[in-house]
SEKOL-120344 format. One record per residue (C-alpha): residue in one letter; x, z, y; residue number from 1; chain. Coordinates in steps of 0.1 Angstrom, whole numbers. Each point is the difference from the previous one (the first is absolute). Example, Ala and Ser with C-alpha at 12.3 -4.5 7.8 and 13.67 -1.06 7.14 Angstrom:
ATOM   type       u       w       v   seq   mol
ATOM      a     123      78     -45     1     A
ATOM      s      14      -7      34     2     A
END
This chain:
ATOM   type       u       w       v   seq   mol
ATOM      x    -272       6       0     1     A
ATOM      x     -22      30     -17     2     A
ATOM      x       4      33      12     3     A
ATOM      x     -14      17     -33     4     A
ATOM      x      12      23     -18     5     A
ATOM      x     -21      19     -29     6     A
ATOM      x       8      38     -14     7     A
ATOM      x       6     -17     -37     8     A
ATOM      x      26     -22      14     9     A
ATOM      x      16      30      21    10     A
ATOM      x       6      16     -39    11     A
ATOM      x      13     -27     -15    12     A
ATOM      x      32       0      25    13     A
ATOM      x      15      24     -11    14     A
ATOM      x      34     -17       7    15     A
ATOM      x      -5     -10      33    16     A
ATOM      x     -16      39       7    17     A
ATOM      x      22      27     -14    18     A
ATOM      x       5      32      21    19     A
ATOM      x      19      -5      27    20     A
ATOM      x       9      12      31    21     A
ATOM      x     -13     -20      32    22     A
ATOM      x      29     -26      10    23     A
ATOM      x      18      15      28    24     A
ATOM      x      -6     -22      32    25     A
ATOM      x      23      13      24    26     A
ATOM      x       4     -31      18    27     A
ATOM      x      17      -3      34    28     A
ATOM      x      -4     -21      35    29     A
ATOM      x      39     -10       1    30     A
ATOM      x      26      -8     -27    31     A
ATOM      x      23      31      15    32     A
ATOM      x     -33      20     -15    33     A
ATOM      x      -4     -19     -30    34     A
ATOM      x     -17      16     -27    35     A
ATOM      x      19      25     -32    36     A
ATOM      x      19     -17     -23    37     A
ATOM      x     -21     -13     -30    38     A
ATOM      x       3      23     -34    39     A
ATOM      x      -1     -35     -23    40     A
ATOM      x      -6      23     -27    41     A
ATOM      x     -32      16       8    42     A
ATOM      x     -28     -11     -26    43     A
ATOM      x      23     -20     -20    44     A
ATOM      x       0      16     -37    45     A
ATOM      x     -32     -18     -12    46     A
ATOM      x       0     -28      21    47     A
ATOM      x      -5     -25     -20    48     A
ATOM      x     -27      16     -29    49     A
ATOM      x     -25     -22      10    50     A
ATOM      x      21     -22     -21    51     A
ATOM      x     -13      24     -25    52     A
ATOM      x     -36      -6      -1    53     A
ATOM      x     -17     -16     -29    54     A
ATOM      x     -26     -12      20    55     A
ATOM      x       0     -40       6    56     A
ATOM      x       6     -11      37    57     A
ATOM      x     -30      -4      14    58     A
ATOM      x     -10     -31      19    59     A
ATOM      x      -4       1      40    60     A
ATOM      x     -33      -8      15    61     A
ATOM      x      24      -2      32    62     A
ATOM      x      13     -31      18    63     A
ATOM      x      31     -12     -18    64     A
ATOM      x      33       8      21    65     A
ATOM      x      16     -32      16    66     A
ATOM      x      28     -10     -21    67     A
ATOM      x      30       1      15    68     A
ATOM      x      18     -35      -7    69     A
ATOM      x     -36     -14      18    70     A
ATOM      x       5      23      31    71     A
ATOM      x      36      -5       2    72     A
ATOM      x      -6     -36      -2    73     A
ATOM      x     -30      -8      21    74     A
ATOM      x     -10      26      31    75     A
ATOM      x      27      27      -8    76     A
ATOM      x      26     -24      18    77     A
ATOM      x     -17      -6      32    78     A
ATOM      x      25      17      25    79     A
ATOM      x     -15      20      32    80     A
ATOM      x      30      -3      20    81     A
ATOM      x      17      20      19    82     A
ATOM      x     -23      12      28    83     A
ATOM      x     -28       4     -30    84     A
ATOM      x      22      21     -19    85     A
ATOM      x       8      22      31    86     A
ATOM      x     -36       1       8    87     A
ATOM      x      -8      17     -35    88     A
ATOM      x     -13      32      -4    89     A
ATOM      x      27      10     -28    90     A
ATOM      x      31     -13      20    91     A
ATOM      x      20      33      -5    92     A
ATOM      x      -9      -5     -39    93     A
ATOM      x      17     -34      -3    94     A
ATOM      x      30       9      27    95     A
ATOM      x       7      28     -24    96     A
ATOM      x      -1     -17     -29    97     A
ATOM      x      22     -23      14    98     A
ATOM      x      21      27       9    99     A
ATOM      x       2      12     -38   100     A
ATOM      x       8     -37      -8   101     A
ATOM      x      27      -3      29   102     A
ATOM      x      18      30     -10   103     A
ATOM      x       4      -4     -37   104     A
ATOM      x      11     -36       6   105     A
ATOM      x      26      14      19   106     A
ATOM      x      10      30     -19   107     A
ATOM      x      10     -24     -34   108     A
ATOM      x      12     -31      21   109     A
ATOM      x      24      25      17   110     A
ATOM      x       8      16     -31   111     A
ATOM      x       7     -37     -17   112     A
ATOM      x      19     -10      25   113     A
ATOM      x       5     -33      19   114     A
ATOM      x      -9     -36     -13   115     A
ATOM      x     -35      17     -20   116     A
ATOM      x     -20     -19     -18   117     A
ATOM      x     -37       5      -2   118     A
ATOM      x     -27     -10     -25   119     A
ATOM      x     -34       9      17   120     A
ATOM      x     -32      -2     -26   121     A
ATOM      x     -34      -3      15   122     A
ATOM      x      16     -12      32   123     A
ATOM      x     -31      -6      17   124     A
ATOM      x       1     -14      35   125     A
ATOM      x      37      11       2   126     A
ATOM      x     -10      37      21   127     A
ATOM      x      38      10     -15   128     A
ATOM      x      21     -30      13   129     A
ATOM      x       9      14      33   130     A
ATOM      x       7      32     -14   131     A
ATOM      x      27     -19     -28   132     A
ATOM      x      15     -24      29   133     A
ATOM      x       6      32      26   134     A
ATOM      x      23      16     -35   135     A
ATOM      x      17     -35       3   136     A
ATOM      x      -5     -12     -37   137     A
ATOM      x      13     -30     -16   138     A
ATOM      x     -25     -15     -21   139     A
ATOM      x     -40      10       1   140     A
ATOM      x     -22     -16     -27   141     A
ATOM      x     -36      10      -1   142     A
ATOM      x     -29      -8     -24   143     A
ATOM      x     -37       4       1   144     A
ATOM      x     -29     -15     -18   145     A
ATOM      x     -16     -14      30   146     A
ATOM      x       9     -35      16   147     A
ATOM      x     -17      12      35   148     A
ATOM      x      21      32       6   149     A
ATOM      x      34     -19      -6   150     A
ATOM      x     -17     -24      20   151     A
ATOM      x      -1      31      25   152     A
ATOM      x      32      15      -9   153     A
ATOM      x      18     -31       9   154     A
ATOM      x     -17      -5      36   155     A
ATOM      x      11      36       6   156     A
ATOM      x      33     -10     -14   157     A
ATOM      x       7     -26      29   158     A
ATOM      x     -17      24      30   159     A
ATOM      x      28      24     -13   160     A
ATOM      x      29     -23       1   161     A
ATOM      x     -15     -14      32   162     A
ATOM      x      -6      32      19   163     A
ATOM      x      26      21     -14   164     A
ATOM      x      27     -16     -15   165     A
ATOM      x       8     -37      22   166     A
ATOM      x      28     -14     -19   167     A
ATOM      x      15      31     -14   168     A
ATOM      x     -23       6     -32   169     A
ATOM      x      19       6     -30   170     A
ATOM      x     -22       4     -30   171     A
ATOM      x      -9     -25     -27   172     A
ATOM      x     -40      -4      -7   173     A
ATOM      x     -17      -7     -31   174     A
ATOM      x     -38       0      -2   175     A
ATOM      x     -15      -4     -36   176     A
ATOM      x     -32      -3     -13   177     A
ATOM      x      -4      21     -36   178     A
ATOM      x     -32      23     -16   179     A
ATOM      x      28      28      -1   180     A
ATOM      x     -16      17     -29   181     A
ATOM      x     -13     -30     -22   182     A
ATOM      x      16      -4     -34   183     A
ATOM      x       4     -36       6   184     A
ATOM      x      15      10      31   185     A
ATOM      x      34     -23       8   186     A
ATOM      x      18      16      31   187     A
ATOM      x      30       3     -11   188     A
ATOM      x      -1     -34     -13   189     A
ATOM      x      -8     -11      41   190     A
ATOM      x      32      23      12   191     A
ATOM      x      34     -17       0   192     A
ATOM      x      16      14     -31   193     A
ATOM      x      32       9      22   194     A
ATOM      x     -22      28      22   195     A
ATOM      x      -2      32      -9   196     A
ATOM      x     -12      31      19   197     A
ATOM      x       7      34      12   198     A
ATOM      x     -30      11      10   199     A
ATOM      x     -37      -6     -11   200     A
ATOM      x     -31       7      18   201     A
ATOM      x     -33       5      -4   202     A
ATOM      x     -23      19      25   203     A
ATOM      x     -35       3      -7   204     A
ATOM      x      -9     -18     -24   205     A
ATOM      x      11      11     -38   206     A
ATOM      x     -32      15      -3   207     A
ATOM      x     -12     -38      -8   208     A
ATOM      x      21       0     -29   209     A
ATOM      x     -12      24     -20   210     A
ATOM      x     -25     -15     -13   211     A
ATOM      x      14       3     -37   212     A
ATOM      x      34       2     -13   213     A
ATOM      x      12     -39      -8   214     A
ATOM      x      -7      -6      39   215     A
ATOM      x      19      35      13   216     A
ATOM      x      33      -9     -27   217     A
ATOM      x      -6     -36      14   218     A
ATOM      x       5      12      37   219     A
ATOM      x      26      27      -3   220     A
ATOM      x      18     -30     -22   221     A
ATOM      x       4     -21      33   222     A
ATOM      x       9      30      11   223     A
ATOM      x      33      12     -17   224     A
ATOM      x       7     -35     -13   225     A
ATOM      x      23      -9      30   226     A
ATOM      x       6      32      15   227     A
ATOM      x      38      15       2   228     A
ATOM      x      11      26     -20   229     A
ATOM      x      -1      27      27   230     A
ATOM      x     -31     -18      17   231     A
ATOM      x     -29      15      14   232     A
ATOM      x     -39      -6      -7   233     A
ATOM      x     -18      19      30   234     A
ATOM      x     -39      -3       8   235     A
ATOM      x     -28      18       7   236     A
ATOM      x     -34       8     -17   237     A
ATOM      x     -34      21       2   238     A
ATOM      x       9      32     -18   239     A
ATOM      x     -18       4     -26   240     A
ATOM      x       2      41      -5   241     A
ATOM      x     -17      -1      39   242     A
ATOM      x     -25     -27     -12   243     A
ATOM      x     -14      22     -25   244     A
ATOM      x       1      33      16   245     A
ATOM      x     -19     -15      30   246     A
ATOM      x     -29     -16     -24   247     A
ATOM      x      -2      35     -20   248     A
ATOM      x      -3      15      34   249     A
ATOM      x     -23     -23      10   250     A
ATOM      x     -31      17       6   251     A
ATOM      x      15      35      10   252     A
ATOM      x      16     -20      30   253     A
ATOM      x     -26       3      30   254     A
ATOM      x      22     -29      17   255     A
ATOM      x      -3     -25     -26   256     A
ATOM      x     -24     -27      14   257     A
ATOM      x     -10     -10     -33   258     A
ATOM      x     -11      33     -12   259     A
ATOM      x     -36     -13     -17   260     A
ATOM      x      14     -32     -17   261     A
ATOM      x      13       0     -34   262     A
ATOM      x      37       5      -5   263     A
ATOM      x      10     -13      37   264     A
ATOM      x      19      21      26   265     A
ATOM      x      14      -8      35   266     A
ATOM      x      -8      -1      35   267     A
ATOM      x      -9     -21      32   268     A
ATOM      x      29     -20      -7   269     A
ATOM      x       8      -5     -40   270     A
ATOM      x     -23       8     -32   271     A
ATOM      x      17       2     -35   272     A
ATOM      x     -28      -9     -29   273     A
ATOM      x       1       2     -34   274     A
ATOM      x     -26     -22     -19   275     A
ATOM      x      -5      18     -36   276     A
ATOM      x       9      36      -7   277     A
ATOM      x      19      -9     -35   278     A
ATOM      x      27     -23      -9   279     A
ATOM      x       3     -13     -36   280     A
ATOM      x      30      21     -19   281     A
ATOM      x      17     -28     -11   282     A
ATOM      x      12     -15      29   283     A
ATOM      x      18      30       7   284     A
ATOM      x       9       8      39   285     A
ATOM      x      -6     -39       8   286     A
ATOM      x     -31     -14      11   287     A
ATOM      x     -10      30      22   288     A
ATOM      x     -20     -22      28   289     A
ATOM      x     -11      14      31   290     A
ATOM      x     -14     -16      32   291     A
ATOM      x      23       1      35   292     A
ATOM      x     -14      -4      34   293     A
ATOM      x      18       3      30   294     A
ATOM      x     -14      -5      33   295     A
ATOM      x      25     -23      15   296     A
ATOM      x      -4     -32     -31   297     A
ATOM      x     -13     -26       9   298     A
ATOM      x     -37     -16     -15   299     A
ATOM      x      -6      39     -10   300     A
ATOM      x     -38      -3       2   301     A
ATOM      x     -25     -18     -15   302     A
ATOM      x     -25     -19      14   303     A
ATOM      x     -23      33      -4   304     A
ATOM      x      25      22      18   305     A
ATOM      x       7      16     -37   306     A
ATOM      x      37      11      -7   307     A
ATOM      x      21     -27     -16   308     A
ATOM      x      25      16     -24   309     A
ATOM      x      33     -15     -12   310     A
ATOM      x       2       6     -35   311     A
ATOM      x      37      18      -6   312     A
ATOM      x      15      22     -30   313     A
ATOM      x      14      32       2   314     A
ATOM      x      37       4     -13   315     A
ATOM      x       5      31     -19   316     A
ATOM      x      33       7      11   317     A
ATOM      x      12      15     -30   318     A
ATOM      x      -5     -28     -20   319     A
ATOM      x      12     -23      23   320     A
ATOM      x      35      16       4   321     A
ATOM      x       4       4     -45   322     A
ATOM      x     -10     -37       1   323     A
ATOM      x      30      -5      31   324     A
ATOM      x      22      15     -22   325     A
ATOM      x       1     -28     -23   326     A
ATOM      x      12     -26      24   327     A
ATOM      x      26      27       7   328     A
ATOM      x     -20      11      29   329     A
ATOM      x      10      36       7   330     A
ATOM      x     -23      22      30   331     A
ATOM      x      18      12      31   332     A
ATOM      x     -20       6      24   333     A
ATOM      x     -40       9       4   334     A
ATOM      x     -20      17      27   335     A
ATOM      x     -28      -1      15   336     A
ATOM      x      -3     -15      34   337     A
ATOM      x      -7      34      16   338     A
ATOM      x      30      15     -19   339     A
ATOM      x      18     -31       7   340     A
ATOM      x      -3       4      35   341     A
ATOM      x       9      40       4   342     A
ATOM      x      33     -10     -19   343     A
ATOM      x      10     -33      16   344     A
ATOM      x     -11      13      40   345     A
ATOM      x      29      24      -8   346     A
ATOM      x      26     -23       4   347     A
ATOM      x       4     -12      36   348     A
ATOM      x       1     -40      -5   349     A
ATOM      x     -33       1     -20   350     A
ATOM      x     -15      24      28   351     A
ATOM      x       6     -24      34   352     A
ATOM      x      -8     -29     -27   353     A
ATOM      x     -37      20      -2   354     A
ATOM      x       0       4      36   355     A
ATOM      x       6     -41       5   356     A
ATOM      x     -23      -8     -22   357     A
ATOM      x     -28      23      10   358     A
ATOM      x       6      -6      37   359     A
ATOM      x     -34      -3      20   360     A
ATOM      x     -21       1     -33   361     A
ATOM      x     -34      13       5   362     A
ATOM      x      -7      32     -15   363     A
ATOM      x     -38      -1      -2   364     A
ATOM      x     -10      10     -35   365     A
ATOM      x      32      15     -11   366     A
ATOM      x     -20      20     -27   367     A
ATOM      x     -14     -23     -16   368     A
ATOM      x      34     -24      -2   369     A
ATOM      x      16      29     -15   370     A
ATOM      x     -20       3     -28   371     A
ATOM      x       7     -38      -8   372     A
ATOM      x      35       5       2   373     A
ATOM      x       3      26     -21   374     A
ATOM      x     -13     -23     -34   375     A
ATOM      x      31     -13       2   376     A
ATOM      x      33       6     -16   377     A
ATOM      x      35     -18       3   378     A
ATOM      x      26      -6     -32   379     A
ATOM      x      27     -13      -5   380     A
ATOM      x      19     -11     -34   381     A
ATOM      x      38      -7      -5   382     A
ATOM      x      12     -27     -27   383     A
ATOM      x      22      16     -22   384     A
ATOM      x       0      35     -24   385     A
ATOM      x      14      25      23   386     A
ATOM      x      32      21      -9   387     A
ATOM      x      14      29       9   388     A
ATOM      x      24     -19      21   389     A
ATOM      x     -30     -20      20   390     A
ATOM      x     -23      36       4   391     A
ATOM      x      11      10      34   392     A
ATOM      x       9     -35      18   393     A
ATOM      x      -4     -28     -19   394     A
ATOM      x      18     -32      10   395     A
ATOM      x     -13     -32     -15   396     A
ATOM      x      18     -26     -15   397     A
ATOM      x     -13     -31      18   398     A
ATOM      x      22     -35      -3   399     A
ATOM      x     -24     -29     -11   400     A
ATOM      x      -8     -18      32   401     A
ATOM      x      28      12      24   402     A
ATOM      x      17     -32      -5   403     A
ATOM      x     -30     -23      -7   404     A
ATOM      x     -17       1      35   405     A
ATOM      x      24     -17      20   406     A
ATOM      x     -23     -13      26   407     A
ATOM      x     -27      21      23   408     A
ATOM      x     -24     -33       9   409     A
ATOM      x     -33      16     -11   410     A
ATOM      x     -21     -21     -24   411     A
ATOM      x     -35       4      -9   412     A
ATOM      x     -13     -16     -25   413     A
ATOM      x     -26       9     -30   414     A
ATOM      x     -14     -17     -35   415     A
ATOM      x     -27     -11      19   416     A
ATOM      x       9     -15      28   417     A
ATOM      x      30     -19     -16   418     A
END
């Protein structure tokens, strides 16, 4: 990976290196100490003019990032298990984003009330089903593009019932196999007409559908389709106004690891890069590719040692919630983790949850998992224009599968292993 960087190309960012201040790291060694809430709004009035540039995109003499239906697909679903994952470096990272996860899952089921249906997109290995069983939902149907992590998700599925639940598990399972965001996509067509939903999830992982528009409005379509007036669509993404400030910071930042390459920042544990300095205008806020790493994924490292990124796009928020609002997607909720966690610790439940969750977790590092956890952001969406009477405490009208799921045997089953 070249570590060059030439005064001529330091001019030509411009975007990437306008004045400002050096990125507060006030980090801290516990989550009681956890660092200032994040101002989403710094550096955000011209964040997107190198949309602006006339230049052409140039082409990068950089490896190519992995693309992300091949990771997810091939070594991105090789599970550690559980005394790797303990033995990781970053533990406190993943038991608090699980602890994000946890408490907004429990937030909206409570809110829905009992018998919830969930639609979970991008299920993955199924990391979310013991967090849906323990809110005692009725019917769980989760997609993902990749054969191996249902195949995953459903082993976990039986060491769940197994271990936790004997004979007393009540929730019907669905596991299907769909590119969420093709065109051609036919989920809805592989879900039971008579199942609807009352809450749709998504955590980490919109940022792979913004690659252009048809594949976003293809997405968020599977998205509102089936979901309840009243519903919910909660996830959780790399923000994108913290993205940009740390790149523009980049090389003011003594911390950043990646301080000589080209358009990368991070640390010992994650590196952000971007591959070309200028996007072509008209694809508008889609298409904005950058590189992730994170120490923890698995096949991270090629056979030189070099840094293997996983190609992602960044979602410009704003654009993201106008293009909601035409599935009658309307914003609720959105903080960043750091904010999210000053405001939820308040309540008491969410505070011993923390406690549980965290128990015994080793705190080595703490710094430098902060700084990862504050890229990220939580929203949530309600189905349904709200009103005046709905501004306050909104109570959703959910009906459609209250008298449709009669029986709790769970069933798993997908398109491609029928």
């Amino acid at each position: 990976m070249s570590k060059e960087s030439s005064d001529e190309d330091d001019k030509q960012e411009d975007f990437f290196n306008t004045n400002t201040k050096k990125e507060d790291n006030n980090n801290s060694p516990h989550p009681d100490d956890s660092p200032k809430p994040v101002d989403e709004q710094s550096n955000n009035s011209d964040k997107n003019s190198f949309l602006n540039k006339k230049k052409k995109p140039e082409e990068s003499k950089e490896k190519p990032f992995v693309n992300y239906q091949e990771y997810y697909t091939t070594s991105g679903v090789r599970d550690p298990g559980k005394e790797g994952r303990k033995a990781s470096r970053i533990i406190f990272l993943r038991s608090f984003n699980n602890w994000v996860k946890a408490s907004m899952i429990n937030k909206y089921c409570h809110l829905l009330g009992k018998d919830v249906s969930v639609l979970d997109l991008c299920c993955g290995k199924g990391g979310d089903l013991d967090k849906y069983f323990m809110n005692k939902i009725k019917l769980y149907v989760g997609a993902d593009i990749s054969e191996e992590l249902i195949k995953n998700a459903l082993t976990r599925l039986e060491k769940i019932k197994n271990e936790k639940y004997s004979n007393n598990f009540q929730t019907k399972c669905i596991f299907i196999k769909e590119d969420l965001s093709s065109p051609q996509n036919e989920l809805m067509e592989k879900i039971d007409k008579k199942y609807y939903f009352d809450l749709v999830s998504c955590q980490f992982a919109l940022h792979y559908h913004f690659e252009n528009e048809q594949r976003l409005n293809a997405f968020l379509f599977n998205v509102s389709e089936r979901l309840c007036d009243g519903g919910y669509f909660i996830g959780t993404i790399i923000e994108d106004n913290v993205i940009v400030k740390r790149l523009r910071n980049r090389k003011f930042n003594s911390e950043n690891k990646y301080i000589n390459e080209k358009l990368t920042f991070g640390n010992e544990f994650y590196s952000v890069k971007f591959s070309q300095k200028h996007f072509d205008k008209k694809n508008g806020p889609f298409g904005i590719k950058y590189g992730f790493y994170l120490e923890d994924s698995i096949d991270n490292r090629d056979e030189e040692g070099n840094i293997k990124y996983v190609g992602e796009y960044l979602v410009v928020f704003k654009e993201f919630e106008k293009i909601c609002k035409k599935y009658g997607l309307y914003l609720v909720e959105k903080e960043n983790f750091t904010n999210f966690y000053h405001d939820y610790i308040k309540d008491n439940f969410y505070k011993k949850l923390s406690a549980k969750m965290l128990k015994d977790i080793n705190t080595s590092f703490m710094k430098q998992q902060w700084e990862i956890i504050q890229l990220y952001t939580i929203f949530v969406f309600r189905k349904g224009e709200p009103s005046e009477k709905s501004k306050d405490k909104y109570v959703p009208y959910l009906v459609k599968n209250k008298s449709i799921i009669k029986d709790y045997e769970p069933e798993c089953k997908t398109g491609a292993f029928d």
